[in-house]
N, C-alpha and C positions, 0 to 999 in steps of 0.2 A: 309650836310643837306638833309634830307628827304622830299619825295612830301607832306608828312604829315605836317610835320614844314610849310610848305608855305600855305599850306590849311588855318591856323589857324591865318595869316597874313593880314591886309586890303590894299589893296592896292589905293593910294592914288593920281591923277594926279597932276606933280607941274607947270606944264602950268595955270589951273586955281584953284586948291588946290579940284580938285570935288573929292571926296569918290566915286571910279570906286566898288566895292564890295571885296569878300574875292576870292581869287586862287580856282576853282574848279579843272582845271585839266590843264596839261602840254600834248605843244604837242613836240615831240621828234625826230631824222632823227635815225632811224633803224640803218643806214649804219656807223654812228659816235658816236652813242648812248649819244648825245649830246641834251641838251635843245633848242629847238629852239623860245618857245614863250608859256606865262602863257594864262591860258584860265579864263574869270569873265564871272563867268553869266552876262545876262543882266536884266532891270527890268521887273517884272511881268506883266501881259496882260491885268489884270484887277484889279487896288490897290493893286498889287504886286503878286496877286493867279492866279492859272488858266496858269500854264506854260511860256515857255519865247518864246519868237520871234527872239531875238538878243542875242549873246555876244561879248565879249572883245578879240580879241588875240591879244595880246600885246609880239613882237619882243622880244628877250634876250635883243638886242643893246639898245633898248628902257626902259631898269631898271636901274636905276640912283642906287640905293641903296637899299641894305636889311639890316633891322634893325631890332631890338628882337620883335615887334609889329607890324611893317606895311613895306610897299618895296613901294619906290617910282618909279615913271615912270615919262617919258616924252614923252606926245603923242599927237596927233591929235585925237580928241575923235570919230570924224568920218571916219577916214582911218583907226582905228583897229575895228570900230565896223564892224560885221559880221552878218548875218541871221542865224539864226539853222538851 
């Protein structure tokens, strides 16, 4: 699978079923060239325009499933949220 393929994915929290958004980017270890956690925007600043303040990184260990549509996770929605 391509980082393209997960781009086009929603990713979906099944702690409380919330629509976290789509895969922007992955971040990866150099040294293993291995995944280490999908990156979702967060929402926008002002009814959704106007840049982001926050996103998602969401652990590998933390993706329950990838499916032709959407990849589920299981997460604490405020221990992967991050600031930009």
């Amino acid at each position: 699978m391509r980082i393209f393929d997960l781009q086009k994915k929603e990713v979906i929290n099944e702690k409380d079923c919330k629509r976290l958004g789509y895969v922007a980017d992955v971040e990866f270890d150099i040294c293993t060239c291995c995944i280490e956690a999908l990156i979702i925007p967060g929402e926008g600043k002002i009814c959704g325009l106007f840049g982001r303040d926050e996103e998602y990184v969401i652990p590998c260990r933390c993706v329950k499933k990838i499916g032709e549509d959407i990849i589920i996770v299981c997460v604490d929605e405020d221990e992967v949220r991050k600031k930009c």
